[in-house]
C-alpha positions in Angstrom: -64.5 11.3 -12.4 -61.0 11.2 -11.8 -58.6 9.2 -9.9 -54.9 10.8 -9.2 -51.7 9.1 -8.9 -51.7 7.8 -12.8 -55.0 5.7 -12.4 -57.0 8.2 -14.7 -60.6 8.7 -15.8 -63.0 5.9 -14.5 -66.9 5.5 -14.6 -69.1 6.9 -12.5 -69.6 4.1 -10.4 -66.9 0.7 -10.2 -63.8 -0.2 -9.3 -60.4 -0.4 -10.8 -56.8 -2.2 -9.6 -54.2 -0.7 -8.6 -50.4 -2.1 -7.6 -48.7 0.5 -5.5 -44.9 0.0 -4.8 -45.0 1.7 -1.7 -47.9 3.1 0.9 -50.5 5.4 -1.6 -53.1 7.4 -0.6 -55.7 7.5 -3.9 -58.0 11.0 -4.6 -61.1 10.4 -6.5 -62.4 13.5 -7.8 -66.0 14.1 -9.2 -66.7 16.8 -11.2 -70.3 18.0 -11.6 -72.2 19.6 -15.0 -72.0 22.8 -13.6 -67.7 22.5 -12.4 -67.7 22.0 -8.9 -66.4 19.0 -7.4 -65.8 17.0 -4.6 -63.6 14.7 -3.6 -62.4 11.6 -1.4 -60.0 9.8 -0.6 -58.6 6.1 -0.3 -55.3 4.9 1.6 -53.2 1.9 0.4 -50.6 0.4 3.7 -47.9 -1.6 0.8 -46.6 -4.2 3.5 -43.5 -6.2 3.6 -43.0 -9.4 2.2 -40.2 -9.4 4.9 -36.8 -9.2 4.6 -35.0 -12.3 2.1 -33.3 -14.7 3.6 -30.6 -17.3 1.6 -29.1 -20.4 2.9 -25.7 -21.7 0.7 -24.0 -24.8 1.0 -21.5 -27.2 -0.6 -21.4 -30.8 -0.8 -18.9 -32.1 -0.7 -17.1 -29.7 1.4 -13.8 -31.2 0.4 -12.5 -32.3 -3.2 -9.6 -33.1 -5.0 -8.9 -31.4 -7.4 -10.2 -31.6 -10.4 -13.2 -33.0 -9.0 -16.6 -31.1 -8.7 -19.0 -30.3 -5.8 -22.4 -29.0 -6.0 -23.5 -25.1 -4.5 -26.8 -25.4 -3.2 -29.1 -22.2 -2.1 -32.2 -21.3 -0.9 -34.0 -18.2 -0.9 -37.2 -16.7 0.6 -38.8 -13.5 -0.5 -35.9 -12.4 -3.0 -36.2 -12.4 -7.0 -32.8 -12.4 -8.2 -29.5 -14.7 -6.5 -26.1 -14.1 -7.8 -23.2 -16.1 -6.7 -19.9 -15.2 -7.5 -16.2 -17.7 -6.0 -14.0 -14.6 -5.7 -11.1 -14.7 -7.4 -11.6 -18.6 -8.0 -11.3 -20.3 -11.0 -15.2 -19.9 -11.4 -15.0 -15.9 -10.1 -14.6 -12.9 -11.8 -16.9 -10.1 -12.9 -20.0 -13.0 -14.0 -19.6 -14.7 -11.1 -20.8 -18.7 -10.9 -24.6 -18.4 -11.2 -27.6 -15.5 -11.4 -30.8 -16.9 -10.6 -34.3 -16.2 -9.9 -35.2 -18.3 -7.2 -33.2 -21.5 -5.2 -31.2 -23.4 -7.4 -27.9 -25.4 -7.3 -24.5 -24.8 -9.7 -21.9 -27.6 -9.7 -18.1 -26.3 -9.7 -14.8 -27.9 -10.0 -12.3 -25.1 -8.7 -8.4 -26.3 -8.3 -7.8 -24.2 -4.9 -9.3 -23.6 -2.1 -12.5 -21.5 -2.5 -15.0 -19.1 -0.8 -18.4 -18.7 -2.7 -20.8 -15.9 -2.1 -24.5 -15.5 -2.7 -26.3 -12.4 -2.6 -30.4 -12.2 -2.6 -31.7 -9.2 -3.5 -35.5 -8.3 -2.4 -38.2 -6.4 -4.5 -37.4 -3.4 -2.2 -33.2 -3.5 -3.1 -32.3 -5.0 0.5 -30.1 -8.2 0.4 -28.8 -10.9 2.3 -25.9 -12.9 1.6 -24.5 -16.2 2.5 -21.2 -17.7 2.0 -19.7 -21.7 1.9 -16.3 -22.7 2.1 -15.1 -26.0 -0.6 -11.6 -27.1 0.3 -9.9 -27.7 -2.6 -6.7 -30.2 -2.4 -4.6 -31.3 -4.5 -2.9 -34.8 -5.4 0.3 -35.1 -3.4 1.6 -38.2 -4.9 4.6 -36.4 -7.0 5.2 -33.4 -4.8 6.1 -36.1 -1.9 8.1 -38.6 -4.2 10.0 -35.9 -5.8 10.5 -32.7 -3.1 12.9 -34.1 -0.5 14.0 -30.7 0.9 12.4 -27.2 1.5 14.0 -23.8 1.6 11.9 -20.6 2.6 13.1 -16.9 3.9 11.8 -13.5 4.2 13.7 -10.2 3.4 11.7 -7.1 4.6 9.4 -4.3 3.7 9.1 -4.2 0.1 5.4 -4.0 -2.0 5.0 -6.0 -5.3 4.8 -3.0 -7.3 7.8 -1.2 -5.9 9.9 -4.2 -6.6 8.2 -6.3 -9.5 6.5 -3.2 -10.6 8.2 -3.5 -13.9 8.5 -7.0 -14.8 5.7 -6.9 -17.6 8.7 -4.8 -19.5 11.4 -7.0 -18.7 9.5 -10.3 -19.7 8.9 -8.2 -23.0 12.9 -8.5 -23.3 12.7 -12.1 -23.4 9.6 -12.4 -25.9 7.9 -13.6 -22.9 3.6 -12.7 -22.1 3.3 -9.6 -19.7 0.5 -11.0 -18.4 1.6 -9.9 -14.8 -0.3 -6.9 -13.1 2.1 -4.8 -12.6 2.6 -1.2 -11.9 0.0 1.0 -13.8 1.3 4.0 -15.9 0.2 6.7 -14.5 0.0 5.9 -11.1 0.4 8.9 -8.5 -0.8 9.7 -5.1 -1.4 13.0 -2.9 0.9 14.5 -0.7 -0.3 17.0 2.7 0.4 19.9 0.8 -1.4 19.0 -2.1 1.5 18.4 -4.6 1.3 15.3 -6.6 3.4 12.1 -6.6 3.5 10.2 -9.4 5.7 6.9 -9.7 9.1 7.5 -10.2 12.2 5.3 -10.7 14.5 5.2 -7.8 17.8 6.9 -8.0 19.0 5.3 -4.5 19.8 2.2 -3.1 18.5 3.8 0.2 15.8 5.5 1.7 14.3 6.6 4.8 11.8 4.2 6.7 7.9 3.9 6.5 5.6 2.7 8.7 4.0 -0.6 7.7 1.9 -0.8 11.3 -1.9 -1.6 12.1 -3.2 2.3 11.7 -0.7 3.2 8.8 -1.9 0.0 7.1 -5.3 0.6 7.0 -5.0 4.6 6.7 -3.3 3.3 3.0 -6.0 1.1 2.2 -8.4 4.3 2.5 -6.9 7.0 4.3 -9.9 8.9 4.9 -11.7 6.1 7.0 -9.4 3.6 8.0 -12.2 1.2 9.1 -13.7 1.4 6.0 -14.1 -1.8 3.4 -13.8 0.7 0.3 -10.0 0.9 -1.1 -9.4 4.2 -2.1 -5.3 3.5 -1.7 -4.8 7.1 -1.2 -2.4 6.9 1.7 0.8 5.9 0.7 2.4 9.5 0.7 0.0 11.1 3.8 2.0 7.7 6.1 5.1 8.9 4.4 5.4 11.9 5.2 3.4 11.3 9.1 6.4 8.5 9.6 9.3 11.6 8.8 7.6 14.3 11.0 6.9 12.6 14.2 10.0 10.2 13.7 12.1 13.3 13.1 10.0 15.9 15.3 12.4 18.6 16.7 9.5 21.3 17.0 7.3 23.4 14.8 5.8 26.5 15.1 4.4 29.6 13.9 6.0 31.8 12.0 9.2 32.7 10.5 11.4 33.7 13.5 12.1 31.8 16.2 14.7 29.2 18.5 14.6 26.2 19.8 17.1 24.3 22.2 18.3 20.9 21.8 20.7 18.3 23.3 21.7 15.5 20.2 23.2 12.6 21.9 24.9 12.3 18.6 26.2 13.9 15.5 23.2 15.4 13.7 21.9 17.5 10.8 18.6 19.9 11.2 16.5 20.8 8.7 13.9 23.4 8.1 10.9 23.8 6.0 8.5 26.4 5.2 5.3 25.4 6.4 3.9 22.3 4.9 6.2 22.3 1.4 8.1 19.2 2.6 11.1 21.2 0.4 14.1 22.1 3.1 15.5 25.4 3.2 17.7 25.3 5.4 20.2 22.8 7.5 22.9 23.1 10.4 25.0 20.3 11.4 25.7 19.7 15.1 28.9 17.7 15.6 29.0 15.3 19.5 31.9 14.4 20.8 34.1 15.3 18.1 32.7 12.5 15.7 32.6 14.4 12.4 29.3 14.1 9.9 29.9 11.6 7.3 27.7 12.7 4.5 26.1 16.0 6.1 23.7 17.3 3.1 24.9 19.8 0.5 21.6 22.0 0.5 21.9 25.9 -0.1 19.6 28.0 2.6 17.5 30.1 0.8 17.8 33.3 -0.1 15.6 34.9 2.3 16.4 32.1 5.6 18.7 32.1 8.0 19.5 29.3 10.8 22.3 29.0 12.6 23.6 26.9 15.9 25.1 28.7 18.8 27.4 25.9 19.1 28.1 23.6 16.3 30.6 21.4 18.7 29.7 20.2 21.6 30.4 17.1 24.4 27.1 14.5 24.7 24.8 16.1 27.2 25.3 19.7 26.1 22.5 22.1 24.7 22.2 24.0 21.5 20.0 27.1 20.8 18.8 26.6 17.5 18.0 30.3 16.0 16.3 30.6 12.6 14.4 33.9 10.5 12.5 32.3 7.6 11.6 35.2 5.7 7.6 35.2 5.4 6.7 31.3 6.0 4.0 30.8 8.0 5.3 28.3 10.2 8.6 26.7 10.6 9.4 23.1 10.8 12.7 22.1 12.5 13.4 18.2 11.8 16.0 15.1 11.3 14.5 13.2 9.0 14.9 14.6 5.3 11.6 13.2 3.2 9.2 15.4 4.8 6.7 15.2 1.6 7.1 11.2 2.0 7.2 11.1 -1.6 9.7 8.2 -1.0 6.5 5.8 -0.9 5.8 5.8 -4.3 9.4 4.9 -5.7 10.1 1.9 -7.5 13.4 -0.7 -9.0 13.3 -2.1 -11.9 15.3 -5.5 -14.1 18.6 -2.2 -14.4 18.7 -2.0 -10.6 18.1 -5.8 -9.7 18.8 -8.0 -12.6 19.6 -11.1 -10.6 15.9 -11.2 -8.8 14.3 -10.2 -11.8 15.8 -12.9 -14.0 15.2 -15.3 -11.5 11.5 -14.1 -11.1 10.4 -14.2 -14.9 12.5 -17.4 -15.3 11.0 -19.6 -13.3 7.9 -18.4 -10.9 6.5 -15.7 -9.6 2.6 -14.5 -8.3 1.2 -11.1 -9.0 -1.4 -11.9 -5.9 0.4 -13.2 -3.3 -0.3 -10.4 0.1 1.6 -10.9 3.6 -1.2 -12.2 5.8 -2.0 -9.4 8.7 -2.4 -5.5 8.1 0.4 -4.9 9.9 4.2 -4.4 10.2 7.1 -7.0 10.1 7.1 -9.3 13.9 3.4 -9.9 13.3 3.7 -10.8 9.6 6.7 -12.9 10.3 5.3 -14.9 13.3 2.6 -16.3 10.9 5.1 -17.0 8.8 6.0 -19.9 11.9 2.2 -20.3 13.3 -0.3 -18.8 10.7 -1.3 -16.3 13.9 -0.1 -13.6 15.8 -3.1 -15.2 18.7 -4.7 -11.8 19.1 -1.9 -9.7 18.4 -1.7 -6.3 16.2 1.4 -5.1 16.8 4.1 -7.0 19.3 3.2 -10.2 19.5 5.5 -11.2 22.3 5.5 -14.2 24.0 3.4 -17.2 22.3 2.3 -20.4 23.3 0.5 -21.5 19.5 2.5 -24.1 17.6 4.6 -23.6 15.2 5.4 -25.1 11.5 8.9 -26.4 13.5 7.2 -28.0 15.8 4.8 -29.6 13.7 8.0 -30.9 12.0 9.4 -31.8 15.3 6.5 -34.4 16.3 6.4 -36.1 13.1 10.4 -36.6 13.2 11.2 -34.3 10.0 14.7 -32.9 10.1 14.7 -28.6 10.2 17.1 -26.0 10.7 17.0 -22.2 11.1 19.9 -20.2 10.1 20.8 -16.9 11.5 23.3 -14.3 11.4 24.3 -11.5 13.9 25.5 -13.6 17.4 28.3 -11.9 19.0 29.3 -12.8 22.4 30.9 -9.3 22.4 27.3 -7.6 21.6 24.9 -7.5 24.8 21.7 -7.6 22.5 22.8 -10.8 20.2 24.1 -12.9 22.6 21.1 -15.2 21.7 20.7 -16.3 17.7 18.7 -13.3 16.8 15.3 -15.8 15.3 11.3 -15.1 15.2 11.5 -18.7 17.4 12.4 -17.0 20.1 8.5 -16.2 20.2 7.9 -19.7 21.3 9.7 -19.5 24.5 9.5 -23.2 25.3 9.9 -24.7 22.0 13.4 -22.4 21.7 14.6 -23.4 24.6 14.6 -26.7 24.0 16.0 -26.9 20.1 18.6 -24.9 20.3 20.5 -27.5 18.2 18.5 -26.9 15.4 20.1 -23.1 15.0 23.2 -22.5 13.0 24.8 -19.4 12.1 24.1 -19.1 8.2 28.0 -20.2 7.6 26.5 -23.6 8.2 24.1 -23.3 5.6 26.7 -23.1 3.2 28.9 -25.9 4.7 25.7 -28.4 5.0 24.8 -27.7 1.2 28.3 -29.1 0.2 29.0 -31.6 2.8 25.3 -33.1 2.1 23.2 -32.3 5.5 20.6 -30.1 5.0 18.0 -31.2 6.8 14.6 -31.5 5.0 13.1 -27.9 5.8 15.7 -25.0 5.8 14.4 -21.2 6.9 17.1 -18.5 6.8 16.2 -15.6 8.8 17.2 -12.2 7.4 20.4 -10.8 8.0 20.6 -7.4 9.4 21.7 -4.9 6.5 21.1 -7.2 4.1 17.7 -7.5 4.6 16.7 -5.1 2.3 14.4 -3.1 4.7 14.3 0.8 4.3 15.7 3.2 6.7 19.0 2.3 9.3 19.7 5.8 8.0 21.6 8.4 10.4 21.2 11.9 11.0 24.0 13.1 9.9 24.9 10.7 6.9 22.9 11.1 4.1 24.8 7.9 2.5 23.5 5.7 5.4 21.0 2.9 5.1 20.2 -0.4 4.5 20.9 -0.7 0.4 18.8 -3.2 -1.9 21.2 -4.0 -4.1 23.4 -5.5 -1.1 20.1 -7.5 0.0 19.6 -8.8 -3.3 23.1 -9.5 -3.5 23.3 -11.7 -0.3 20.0 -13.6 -1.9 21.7 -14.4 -4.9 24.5 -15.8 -3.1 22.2 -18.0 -1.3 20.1 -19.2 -3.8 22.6 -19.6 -6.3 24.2 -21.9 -3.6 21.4 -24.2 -3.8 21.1 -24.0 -7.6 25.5 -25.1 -7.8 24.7 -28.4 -5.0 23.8 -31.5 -5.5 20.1 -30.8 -3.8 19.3 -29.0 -6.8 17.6 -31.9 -7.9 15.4 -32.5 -5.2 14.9 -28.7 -3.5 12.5 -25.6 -3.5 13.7 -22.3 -2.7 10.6 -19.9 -1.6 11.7 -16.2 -1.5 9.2 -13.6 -0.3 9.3 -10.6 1.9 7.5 -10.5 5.1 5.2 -7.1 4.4 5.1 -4.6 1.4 6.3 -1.5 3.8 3.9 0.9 3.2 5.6 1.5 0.0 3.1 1.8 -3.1 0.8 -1.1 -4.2 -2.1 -0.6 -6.4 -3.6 -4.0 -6.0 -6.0 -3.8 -2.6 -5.6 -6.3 -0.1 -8.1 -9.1 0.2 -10.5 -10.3 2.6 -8.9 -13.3 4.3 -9.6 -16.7 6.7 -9.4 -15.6 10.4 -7.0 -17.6 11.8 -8.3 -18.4 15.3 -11.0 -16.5 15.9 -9.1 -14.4 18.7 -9.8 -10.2 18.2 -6.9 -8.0 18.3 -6.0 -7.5 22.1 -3.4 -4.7 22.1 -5.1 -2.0 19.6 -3.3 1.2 20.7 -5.3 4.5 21.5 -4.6 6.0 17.6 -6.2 2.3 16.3 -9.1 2.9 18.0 -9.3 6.7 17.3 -9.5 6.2 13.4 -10.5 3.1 12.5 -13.8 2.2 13.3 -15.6 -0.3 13.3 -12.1 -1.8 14.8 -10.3 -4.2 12.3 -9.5 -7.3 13.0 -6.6 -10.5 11.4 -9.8 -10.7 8.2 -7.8 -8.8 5.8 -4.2 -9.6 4.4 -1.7 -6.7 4.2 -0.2 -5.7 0.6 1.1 -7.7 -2.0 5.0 -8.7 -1.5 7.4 -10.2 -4.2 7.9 -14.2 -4.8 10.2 -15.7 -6.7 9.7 -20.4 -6.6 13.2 -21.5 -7.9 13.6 -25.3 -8.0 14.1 -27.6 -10.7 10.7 -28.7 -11.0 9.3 -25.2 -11.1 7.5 -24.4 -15.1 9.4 -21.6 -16.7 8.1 -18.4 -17.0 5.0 -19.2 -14.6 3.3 -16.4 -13.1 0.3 -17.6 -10.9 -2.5 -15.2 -10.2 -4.4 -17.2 -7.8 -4.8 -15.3 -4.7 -3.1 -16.5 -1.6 -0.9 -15.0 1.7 2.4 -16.2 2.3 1.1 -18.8 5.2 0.7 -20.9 1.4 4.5 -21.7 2.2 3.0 -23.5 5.4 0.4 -25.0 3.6 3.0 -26.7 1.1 5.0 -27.5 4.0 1.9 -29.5 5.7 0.9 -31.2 2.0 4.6 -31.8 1.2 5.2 -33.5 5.3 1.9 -34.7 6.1 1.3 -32.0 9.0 -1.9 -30.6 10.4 -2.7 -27.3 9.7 -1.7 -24.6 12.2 -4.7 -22.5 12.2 -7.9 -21.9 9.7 -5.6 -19.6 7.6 -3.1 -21.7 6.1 -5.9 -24.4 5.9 -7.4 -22.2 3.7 -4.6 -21.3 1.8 -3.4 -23.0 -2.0 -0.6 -25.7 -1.5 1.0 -23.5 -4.3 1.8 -27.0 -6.4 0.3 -25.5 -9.5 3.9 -23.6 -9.4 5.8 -27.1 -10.2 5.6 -29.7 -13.0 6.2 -32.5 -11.7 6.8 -34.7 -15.0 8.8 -32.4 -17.0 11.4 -30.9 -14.6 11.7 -28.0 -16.5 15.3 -27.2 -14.7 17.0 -30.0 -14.5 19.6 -27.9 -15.8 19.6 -24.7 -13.7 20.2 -21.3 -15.7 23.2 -19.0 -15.2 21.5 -15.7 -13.7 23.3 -12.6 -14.1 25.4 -11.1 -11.3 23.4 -8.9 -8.5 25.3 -5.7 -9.2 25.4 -2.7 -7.0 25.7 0.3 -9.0 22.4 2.6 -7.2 24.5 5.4 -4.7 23.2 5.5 -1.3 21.6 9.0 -0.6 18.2 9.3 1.1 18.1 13.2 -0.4 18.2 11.9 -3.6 16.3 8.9 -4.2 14.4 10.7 -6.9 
């Protein structure tokens, strides 16, 4: 007699055990003398031992640090626990603890810190529980010895495509390259297929990229946008979307055709073949008699014609565009040049901008610090005042949150924005052009604590800076892609200029006598869709408050709908200050609402929201004791040697 599913030969009469993983049904075969048989059969139901289920907790749930707390979890109906604290000081790929059962770990982490345990069944399904430990640190030496804080933004610029290189350049100084940094090798996909590895920019300027909600999360994983997988395979896709639909003239099929249009100002047309993102053609339209600055030098092809019917005309007048494209499938007519959007994946390096990249490896830096909302530059820079947008994705209009300047304003610190760009003679900045504008009320009544950035300069030498200093970016000099015009290919916003008009500010502070008693925080307000290969990271909601203006394409493609729990890209930092330890690179994860959060240890201030509560008070940038810089270095000048040509950037 025989009994299938691997229980074998038994006696003719008995019993045996079996342990199925799953439901069984058992055949018993008997076999008589003369070879027939007969059989029956047995079922086995395998139940559930239900589902696991994990509890975790921390006690306390705030330390100093250097001071330990105890993780405590419980399990049911699970047989192995991990728990891992991220990219903590107890993180990384082992995690804190594996265990078979409840059990408890003691830590001692020296920032703020989310653990995470994960119970895994018999059957593979898990369940997973996280605790928050709030991590502080002394504040004894930052407040006796900080007396004055300066912060700014400049715009749009990822970590890679600005510090990319810095591992090299620290190499020049004997320095570790311990900073993640641009990966050789590092390419993306364009529509058409063609591939875009990193390349070394050859201009100062470039055409824009999109940096908002959709864009964001279409380059964190391009082919589903809601998804929590990186695949960061979406940089060049967004670059190339951003140039057609900014640029759209029309496009259609086949190689013959015309099109009328009515510029409102001098402009260059160009034409591509089907998908190649390579132009084949252009024709210049001049308005009103103002002349093309740079028009482009491209030769039509061979086989393509296109021509204007008028290439002069008065504002208001139509032009029959007329083109014959030899055998392209479709036709393309557009005003932006970077059709391919290979411009994403460019990058500087120490050649380009020496002063920030002697100022970065010299004293501080962070290769994982992320603007704090996946989206473009008003959101990012409103949480740079209140650590929210309050439910905002893209505008954020009007808020009535507080702000860091308030929070300075009850507790009777001294603060001052400075701004460029009022004009009485310009309509739009007849009002200091300042994200505090958001706070309508607040604004209105501290206009006295605005100054044009001419009295940043003057307050340095005549000893009145007040104790917190932002500088708002200066239009131009900000260093943001794009401002580029349709008929000059030498127009645009240049980086060298931007990183110019930094050093001129920081090396203000570094020349004053508040050089002894200052921090200077430089970051930009979002990466700007320009290549990063570092993901960004799950973050601290702010408020709890779900987006409330998701467009029509947001809800199209990303699904399940995102909401403020995930930072945008990383962005450059550079800490200058003569307390700062040379050479430092941090890589403790954290989003630029840290600034706040050393603002609020540094003042004694509340938090703002959840998210710079959760955020490092970024002291482990500064030694206190040693003041490393209490002679400040001589950086070299910010040259500007890149030309200005968004058709050839690369």
């Amino acid at each position: 007699m025989k009994i299938d599913n691997n229980v074998g030969s038994e006696p003719l009469t008995g019993t045996v055990t079996v342990t199925p993983a799953s439901n069984t049904t058992y055949t018993l075969t008997a076999t008589a003398s003369d070879g027939t048989t007969k059989t029956a059969t047995a079922s086995v139901t395998v139940g559930s031992a239900g589902s696991p289920s994990i509890t975790l907790t921390v006690s306390p749930a705030s330390i100093t640090s250097g001071q330990t707390a105890t993780l405590t979890w419980t399990v049911t109906n699970a047989k192995l626990v991990k728990v891992d604290g991220g990219d903590g000081p107890h993180g990384g790929k082992n995690g804190v603890a594996t265990a078979f059962g409840s059990g408890q770990v003691t830590v001692s982490p020296t920032a703020n810190t989310t653990y995470t345990a994960v119970a895994t069944a018999p059957d593979g399904s898990t369940a997973t529980a996280t605790a928050s430990l709030l991590a502080t640190e002394d504040t004894t030496k930052l407040k006796a010895n900080v007396a004055h804080v300066i912060f700014m933004l400049q715009e749009n610029r990822s970590f890679d495509s600005h510090f990319g290189q810095m591992n090299a350049y620290r190499a020049s100084l004997g320095l570790s390259q311990d900073v993640d940094g641009l990966p050789a090798g590092s390419f993306a996909l364009a529509p058409d297929g063609t591939r875009i590895d990193s390349y070394h920019f050859k201009s100062g300027c470039i055409e824009n990229i999109s940096p908002d909600w959709l864009e964001t999360h279409g380059n964190f994983n391009y082919g589903n946008p809601g998804s929590s997988f990186p695949t960061l395979d979406g940089w060049v896709y967004n670059g190339a979307g951003m140039a057609k639909f900014s640029g759209m003239v029309t496009e259609k099929q086949g190689a013959a055709g015309t099109f009328t249009v009515s510029p409102a100002v001098t402009t260059t047309y160009y034409l591509f073949k089907g998908i190649t993102g390579r132009v084949s053609a252009t024709v210049t339209v001049t308005v009103d008699g103002i002349p093309a600055k740079a028009p482009p030098n491209i030769p039509n092809d061979a086989d393509t014609t296109f021509t204007a019917d008028k290439t002069t005309i008065n504002h208001g007048d139509s032009v029959v565009l007329t083109w014959n494209a030899g055998t392209a499938p479709s036709v393309l007519i557009n005003t932006w040049f970077d059709q391919l959007g290979a411009r994403a994946m460019g990058y500087y390096d120490a050649t380009d901008l020496p002063y920030t990249y002697f100022m970065a490896a010299n004293f501080a830096t962070s290769d994982r610090f992320f603007a704090p909302m996946p989206g473009n530059s008003p959101g990012n820079r409103t949480y740079m005042f209140a650590a929210t947008t309050a439910g905002r994705a893209h505008d954020p209009g009007n808020l009535s949150v507080k702000n860091i300047f308030q929070l300075l304003d009850e507790s009777g610190h001294t603060w001052k924005i400075y701004f460029t760009g009022k004009s009485a003679t310009d309509q739009e900045e007849t009002e200091p052009p300042t994200t505090l504008k958001r706070f309508t009320t607040f604004y209105n009544a501290h206009q006295a604590n605005l100054a044009p950035i001419s009295q940043f300069f003057t307050d340095l030498q005549n000893g009145t800076l007040p104790e917190v200093a932002y500088i708002e970016d200066i239009p131009g000099l900000d260093e943001h892609p794009g401002a580029t015009l349709p008929a000059d290919i030498k127009s645009g916003n240049h980086v060298q200029r931007g990183a110019a008009n930094v050093a001129s500010l920081m090396n203000a502070v570094m020349q004053s006598s508040y050089w002894s008693n200052s921090v200077f925080f430089l970051s930009y307000d979002e990466a700007g869709a320009l290549y990063d290969h570092v993901p960004p990271v799950d973050a601290v909601h702010p408020d709890g408050i779900a987006p409330t203006d998701l467009e029509a394409k947001d809800n199209q493609f990303i699904k399940p709908a995102a909401d403020f729990t995930m930072t945008q890209f990383r962005v450059p930092l550079i800490v200058m200050s003569s307390f700062v330890k040379k050479n430092y690179v941090s890589h403790t994860t954290a989003d630029f609402t840290a600034i706040l959060r050393f603002l609020e240890a540094r003042f004694d201030l509340p938090n703002l929201t959840a998210r710079d509560a959760a955020q490092i008070d970024m002291q482990e940038f500064f030694d206190f004791d040693g003041k490393p810089w209490a002679i400040p270095p001589t950086p070299p000048a910010q040259t500007v040697t890149l030309p200005c040509n968004y058709t050839a950037f690369r």
